[in-house]
N, CA, C and O of each residue as an XYZ file, in Angstrom:
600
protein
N     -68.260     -4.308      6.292
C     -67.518     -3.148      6.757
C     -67.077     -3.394      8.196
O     -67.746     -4.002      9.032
N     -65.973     -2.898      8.373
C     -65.109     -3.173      9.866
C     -65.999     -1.917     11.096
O     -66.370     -0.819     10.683
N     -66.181     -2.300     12.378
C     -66.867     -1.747     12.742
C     -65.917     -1.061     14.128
O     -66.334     -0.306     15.006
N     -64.545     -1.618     13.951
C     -63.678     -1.439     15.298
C     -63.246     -0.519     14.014
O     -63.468     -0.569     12.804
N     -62.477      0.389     14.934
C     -61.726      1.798     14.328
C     -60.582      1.564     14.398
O     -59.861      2.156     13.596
N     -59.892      0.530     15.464
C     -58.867      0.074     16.181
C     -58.245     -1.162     14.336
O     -57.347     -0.968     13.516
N     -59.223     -2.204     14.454
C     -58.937     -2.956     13.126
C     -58.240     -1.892     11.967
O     -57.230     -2.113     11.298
N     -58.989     -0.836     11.953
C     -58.837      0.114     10.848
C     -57.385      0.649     10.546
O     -56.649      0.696      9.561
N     -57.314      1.111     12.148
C     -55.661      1.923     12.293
C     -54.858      0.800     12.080
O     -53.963      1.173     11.321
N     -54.721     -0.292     12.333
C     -54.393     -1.524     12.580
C     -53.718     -1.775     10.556
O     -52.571     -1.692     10.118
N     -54.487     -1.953     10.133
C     -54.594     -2.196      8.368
C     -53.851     -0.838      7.259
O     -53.265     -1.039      6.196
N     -54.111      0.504      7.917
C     -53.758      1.710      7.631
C     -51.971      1.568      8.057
O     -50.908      1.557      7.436
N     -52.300      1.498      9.110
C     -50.361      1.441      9.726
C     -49.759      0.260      8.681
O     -48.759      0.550      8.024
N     -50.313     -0.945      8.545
C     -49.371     -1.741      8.176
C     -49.577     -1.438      6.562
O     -48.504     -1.859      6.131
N     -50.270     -0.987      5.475
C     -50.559     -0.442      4.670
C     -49.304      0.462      4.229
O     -48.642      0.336      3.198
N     -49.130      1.444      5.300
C     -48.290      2.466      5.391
C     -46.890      1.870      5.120
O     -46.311      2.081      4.054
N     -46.375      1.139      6.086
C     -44.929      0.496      6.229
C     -44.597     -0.664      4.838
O     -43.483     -0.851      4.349
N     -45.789     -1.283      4.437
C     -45.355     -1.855      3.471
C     -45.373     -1.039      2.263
O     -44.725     -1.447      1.300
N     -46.081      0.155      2.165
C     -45.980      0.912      0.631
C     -44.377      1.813      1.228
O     -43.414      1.819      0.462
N     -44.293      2.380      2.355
C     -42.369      3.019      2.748
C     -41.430      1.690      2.072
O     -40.550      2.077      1.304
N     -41.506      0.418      2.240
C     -40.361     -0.150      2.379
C     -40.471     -0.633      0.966
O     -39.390     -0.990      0.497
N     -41.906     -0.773     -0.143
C     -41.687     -0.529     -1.832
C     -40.934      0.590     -2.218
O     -40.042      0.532     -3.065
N     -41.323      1.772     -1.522
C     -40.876      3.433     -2.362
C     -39.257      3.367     -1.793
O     -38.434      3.825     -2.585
N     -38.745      2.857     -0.539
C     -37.661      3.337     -0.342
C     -36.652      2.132     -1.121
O     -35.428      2.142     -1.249
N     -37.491      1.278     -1.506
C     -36.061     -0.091     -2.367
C     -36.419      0.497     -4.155
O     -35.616      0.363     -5.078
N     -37.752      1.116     -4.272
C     -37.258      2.096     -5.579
C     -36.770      3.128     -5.765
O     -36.262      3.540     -6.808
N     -36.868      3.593     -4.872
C     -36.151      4.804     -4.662
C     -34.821      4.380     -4.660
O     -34.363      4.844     -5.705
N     -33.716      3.608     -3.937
C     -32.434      3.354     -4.201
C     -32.108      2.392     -5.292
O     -30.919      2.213     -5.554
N     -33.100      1.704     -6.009
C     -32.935      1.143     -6.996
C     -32.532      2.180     -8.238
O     -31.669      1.917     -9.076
N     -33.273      3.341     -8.204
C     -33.369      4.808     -9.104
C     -31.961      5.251     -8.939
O     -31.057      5.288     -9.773
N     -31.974      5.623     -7.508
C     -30.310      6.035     -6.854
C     -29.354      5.513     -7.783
O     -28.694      6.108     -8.636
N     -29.389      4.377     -7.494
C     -27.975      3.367     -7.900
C     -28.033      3.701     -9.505
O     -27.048      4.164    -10.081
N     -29.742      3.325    -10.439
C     -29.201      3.714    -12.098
C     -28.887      4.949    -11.752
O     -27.804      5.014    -12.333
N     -29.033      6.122    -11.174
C     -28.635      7.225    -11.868
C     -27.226      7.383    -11.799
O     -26.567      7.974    -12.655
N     -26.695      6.766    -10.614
C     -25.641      6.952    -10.279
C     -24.569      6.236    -11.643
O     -23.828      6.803    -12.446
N     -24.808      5.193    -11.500
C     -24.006      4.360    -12.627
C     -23.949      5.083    -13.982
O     -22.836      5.427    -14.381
N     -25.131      5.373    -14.798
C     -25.566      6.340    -15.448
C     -24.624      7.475    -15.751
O     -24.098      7.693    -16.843
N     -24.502      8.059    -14.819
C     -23.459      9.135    -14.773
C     -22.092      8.671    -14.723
O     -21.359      9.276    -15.505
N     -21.527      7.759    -14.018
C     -20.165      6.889    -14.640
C     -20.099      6.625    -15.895
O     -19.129      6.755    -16.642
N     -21.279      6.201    -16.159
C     -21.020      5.465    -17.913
C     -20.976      6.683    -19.025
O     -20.350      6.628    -20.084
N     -21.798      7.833    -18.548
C     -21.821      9.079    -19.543
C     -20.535      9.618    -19.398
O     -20.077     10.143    -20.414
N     -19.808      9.621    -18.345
C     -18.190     10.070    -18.165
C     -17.620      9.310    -19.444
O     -17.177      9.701    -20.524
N     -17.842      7.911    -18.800
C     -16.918      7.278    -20.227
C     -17.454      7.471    -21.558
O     -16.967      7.420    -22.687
N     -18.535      7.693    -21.113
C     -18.850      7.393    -23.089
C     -18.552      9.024    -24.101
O     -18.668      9.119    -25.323
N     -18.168     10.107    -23.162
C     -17.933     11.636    -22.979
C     -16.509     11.033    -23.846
O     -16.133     11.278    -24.993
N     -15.987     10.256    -22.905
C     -14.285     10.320    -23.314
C     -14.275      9.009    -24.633
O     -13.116      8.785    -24.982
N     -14.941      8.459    -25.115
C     -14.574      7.098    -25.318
C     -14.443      5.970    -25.444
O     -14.326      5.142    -26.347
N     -14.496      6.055    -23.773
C     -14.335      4.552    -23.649
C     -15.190      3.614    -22.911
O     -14.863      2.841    -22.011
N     -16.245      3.795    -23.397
C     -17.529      2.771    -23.382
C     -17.230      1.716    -24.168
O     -17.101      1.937    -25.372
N     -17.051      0.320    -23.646
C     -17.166     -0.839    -24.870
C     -18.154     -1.960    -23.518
O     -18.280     -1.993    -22.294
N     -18.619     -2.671    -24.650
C     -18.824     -4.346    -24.346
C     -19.915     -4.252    -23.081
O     -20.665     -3.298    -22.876
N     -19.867     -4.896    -22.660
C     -21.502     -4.249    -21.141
C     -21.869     -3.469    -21.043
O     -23.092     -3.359    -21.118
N     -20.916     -2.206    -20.767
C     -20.821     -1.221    -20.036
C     -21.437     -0.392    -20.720
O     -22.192      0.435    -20.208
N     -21.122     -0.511    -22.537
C     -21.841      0.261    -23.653
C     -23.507     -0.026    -23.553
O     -24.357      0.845    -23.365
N     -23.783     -1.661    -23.751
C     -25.022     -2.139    -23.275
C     -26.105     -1.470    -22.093
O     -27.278     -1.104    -22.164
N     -24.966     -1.510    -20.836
C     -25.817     -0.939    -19.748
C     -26.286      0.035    -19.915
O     -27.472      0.219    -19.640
N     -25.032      1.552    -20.731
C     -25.382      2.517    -20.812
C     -26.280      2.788    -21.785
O     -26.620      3.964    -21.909
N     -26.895      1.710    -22.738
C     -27.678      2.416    -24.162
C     -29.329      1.945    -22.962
O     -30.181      2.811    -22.764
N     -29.437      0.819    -22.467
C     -30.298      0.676    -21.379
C     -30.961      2.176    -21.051
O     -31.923      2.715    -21.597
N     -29.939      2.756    -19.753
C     -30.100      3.864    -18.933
C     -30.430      5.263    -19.445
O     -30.868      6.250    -18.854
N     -29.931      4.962    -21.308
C     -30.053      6.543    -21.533
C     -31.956      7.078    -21.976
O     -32.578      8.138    -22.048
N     -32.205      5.830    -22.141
C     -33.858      6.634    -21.852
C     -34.377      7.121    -21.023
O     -35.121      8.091    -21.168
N     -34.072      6.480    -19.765
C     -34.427      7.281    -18.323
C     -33.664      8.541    -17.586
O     -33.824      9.106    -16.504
N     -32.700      8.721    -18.758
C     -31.917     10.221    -17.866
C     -32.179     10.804    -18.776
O     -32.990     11.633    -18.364
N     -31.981     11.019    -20.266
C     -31.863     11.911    -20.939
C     -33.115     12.080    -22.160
O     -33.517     11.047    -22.696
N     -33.551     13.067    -22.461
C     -34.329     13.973    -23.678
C     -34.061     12.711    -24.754
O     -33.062     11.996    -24.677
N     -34.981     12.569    -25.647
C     -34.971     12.178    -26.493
C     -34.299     12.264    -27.251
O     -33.713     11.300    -27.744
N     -34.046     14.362    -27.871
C     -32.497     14.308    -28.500
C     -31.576     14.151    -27.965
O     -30.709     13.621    -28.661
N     -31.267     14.392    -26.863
C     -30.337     13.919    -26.252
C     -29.633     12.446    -26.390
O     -28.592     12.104    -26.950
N     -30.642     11.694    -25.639
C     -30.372     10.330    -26.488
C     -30.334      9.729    -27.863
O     -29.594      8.762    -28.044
N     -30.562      9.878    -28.173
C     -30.376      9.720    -29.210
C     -29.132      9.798    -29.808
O     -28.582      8.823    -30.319
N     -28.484     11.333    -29.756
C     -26.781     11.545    -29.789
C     -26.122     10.633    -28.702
O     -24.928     10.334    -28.667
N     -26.871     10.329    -28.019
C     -25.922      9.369    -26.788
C     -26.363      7.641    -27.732
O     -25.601      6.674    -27.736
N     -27.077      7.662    -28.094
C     -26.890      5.708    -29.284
C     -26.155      5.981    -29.934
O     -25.289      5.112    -30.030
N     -25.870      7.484    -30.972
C     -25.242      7.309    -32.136
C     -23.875      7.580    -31.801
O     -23.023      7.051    -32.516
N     -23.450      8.410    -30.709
C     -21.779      8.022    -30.069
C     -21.277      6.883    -29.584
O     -20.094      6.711    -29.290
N     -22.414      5.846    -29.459
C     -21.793      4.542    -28.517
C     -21.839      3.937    -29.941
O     -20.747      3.494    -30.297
N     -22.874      3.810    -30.868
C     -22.887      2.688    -32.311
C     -21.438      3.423    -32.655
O     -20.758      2.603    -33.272
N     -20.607      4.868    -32.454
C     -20.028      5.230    -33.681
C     -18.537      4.255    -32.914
O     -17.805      3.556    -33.615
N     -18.356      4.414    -31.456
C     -17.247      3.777    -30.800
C     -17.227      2.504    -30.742
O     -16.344      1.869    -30.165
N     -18.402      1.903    -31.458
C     -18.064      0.067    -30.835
C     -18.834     -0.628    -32.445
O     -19.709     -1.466    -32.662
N     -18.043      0.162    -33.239
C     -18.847     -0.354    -34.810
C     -17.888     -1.644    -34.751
O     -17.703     -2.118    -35.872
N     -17.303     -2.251    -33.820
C     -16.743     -4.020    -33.623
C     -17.451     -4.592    -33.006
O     -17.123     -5.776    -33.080
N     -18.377     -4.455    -32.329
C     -18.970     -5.417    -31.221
C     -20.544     -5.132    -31.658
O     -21.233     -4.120    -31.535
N     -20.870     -6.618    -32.297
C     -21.748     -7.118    -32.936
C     -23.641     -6.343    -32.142
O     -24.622     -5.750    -32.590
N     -23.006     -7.055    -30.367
C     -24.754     -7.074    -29.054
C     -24.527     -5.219    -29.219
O     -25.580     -4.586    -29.285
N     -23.333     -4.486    -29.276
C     -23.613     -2.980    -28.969
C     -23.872     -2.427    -30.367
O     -24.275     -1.267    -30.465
N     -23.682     -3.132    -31.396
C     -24.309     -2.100    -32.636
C     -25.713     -2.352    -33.028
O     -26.463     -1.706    -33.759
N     -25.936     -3.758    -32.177
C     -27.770     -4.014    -32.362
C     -28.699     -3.200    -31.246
O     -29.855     -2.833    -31.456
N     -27.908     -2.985    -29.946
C     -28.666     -2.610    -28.974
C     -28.869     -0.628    -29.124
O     -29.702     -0.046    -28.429
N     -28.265     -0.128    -29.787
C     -27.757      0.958    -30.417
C     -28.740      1.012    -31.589
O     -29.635      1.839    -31.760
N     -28.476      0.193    -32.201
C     -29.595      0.274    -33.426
C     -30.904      0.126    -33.566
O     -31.579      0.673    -34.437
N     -31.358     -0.719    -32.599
C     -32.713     -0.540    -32.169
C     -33.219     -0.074    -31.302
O     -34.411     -0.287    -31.083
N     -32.516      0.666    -30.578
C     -32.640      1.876    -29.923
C     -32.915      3.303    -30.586
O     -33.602      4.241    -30.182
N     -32.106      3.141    -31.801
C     -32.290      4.535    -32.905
C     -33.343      3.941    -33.605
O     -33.808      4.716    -34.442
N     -33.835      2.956    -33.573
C     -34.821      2.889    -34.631
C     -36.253      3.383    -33.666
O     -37.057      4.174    -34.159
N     -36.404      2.952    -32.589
C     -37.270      3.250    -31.637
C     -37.243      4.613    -31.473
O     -38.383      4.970    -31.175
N     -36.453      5.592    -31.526
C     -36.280      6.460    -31.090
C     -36.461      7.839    -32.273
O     -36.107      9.011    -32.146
N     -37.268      7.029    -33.616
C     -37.655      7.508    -34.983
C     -36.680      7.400    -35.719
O     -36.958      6.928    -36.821
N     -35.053      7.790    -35.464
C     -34.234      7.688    -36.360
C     -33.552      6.019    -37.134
O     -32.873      5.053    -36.786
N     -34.245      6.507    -38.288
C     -34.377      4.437    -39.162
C     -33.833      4.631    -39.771
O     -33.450      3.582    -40.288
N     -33.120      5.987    -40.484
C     -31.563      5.650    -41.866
C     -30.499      4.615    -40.747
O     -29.886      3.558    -40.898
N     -30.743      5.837    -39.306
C     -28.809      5.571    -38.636
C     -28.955      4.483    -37.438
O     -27.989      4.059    -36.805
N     -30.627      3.997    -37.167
C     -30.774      2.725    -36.542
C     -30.561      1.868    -37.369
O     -29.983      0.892    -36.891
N     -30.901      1.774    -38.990
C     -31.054      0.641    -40.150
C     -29.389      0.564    -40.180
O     -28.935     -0.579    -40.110
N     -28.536      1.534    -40.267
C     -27.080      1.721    -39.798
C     -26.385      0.317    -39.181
O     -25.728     -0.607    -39.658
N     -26.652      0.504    -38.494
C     -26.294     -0.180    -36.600
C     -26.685     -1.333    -36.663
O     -25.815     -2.141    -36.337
N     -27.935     -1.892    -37.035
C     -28.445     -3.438    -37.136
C     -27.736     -3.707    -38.578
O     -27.229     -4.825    -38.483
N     -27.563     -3.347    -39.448
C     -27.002     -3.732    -40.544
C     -25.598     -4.039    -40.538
O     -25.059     -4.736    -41.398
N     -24.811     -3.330    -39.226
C     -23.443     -3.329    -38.825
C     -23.282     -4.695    -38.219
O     -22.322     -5.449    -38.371
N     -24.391     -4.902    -37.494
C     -24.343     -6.071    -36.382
C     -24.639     -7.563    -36.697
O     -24.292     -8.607    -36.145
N     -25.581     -7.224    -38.035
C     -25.857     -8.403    -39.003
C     -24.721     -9.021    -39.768
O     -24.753    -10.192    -40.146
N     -23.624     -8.128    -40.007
C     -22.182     -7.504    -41.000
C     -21.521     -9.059    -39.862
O     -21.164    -10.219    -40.069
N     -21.638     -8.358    -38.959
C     -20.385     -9.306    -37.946
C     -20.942     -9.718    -37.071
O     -20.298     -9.935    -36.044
N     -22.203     -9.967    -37.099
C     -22.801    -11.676    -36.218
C     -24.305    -11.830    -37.717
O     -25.388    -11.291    -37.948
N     -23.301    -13.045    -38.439
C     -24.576    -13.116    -39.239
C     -25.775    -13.977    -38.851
O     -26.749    -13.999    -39.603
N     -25.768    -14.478    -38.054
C     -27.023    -15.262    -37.182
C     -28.058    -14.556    -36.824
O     -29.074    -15.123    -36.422
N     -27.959    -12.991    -36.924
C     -28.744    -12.059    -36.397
C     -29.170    -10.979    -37.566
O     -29.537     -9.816    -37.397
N     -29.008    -11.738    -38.862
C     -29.379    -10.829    -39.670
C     -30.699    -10.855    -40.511
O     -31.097     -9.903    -41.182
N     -31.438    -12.274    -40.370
C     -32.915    -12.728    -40.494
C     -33.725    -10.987    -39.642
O     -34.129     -9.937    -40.142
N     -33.647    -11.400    -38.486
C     -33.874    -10.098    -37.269
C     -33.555     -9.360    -37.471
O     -34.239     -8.619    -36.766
N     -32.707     -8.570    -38.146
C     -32.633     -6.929    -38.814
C     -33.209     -6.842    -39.760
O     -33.238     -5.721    -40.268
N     -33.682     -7.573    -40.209
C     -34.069     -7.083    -41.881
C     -35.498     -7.230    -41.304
O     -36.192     -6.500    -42.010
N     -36.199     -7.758    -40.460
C     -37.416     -8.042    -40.407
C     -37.563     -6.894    -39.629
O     -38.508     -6.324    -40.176
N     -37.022     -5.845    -38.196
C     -36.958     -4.738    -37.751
C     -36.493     -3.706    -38.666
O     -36.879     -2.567    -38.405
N     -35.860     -3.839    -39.526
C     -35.747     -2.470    -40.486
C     -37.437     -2.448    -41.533
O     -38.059     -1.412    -41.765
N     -37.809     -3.673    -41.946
C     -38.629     -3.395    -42.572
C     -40.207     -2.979    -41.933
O     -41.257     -2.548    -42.409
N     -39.714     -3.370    -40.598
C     -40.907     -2.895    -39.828
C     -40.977     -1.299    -39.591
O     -41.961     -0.566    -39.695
N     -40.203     -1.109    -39.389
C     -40.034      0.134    -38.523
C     -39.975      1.251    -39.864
O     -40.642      2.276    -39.727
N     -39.065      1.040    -41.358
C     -39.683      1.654    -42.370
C     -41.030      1.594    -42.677
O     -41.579      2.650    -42.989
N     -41.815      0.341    -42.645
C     -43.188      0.400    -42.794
C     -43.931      1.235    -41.875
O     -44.973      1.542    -42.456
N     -43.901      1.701    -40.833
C     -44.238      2.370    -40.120
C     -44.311      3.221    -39.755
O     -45.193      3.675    -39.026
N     -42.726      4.041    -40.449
C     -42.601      5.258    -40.767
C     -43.300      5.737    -42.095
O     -44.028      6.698    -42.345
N     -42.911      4.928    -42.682
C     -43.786      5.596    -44.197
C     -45.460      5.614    -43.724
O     -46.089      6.560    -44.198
N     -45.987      4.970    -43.123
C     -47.245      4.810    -42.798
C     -47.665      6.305    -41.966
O     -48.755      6.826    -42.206
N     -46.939      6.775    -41.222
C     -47.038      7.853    -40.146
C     -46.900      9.025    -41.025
O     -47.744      9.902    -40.840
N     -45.629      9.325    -42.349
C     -45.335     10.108    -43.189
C     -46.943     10.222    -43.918
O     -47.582     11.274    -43.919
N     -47.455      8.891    -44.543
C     -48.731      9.244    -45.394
C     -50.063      9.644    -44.448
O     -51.082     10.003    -45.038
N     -50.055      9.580    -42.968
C     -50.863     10.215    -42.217
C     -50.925     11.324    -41.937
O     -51.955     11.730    -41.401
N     -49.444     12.541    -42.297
C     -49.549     13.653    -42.456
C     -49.575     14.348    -43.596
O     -49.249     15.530    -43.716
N     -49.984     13.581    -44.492
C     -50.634     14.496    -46.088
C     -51.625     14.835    -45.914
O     -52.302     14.125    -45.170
N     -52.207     15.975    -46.438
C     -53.123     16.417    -46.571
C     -54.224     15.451    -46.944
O     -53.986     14.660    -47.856
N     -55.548     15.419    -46.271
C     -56.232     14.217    -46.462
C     -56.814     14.590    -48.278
O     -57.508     13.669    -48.708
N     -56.719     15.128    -48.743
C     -57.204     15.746    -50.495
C     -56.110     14.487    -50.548
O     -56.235     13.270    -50.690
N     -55.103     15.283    -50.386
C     -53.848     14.338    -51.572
C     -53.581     12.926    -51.212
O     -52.760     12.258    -51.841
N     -54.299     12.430    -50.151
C     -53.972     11.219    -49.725
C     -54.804     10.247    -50.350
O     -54.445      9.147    -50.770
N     -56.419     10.950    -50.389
C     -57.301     10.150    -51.275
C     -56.814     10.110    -53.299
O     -57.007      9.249    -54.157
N     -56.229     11.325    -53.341
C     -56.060     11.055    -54.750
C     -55.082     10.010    -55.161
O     -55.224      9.215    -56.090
N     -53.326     10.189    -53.748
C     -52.665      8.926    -54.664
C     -53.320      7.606    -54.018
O     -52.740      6.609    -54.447
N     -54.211      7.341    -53.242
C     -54.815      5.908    -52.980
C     -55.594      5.412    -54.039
O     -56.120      4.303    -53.953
């Protein structure tokens, strides 16, 4: 144990300045997504979200918006860019994450459609993510009826 009080303030101060100058480069790191965020929801409001920009924005929409919310924000960007192979996968497994697996299985099946190199990887995420749902579905039966159809 330090026995100068002086050492102490010494470790405390510089403690201090290095946790300000983490919080204030996340803090404008936050700034900047939200900001962009809100550009990209303009466009994707009107339209015209394609190609990165769709990407960036399926990124950002977990950290601004509600779950339902997002959610309607994957299935407006999969419905505007059902051509571009990286935005109907990043869209689609985004809806699949996000519980919805008819209109995520959608989107990876779109993306498999027109980049077939990537369709091994949808079928192995659709069957996961159905397995998992059905698994969660038979955890809310009644435990009677669950032992009878097992």
């Amino acid at each position: 144990m330090f026995k100068s009080t002086g050492v102490l303030k010494e470790l405390d101060q510089l403690w201090q300045e290095d946790i300000e100058l983490e919080w204030q480069r996340r803090h404008e790191h936050f700034q900047n997504d939200r900001s962009r965020f809100e550009q990209l929801q303009r466009r994707a409001a009107a339209g015209d979200l394609r190609g990165e920009s769709a990407l960036r924005y399926i990124k950002l929409v977990s950290r601004f918006q509600a779950e339902g919310e997002a959610t309607a924000c994957y299935r407006g960007v999969y419905a505007t860019n059902q051509d571009d192979a990286k935005v109907c996968f990043a869209a689609g497994l985004a809806l699949l994450l996000a519980g919805v697996v008819e209109d995520g299985s959608q989107a990876l099946l779109r993306a498999a459609e027109l980049e077939p190199a990537v369709a091994q990887r949808v079928r192995a995420l659709i069957a996961e993510h159905r397995k998992r749902w059905m698994t969660e579905e038979a955890d809310q039966i009644n435990p009677d009826v669950r032992d009878i159809c097992a």
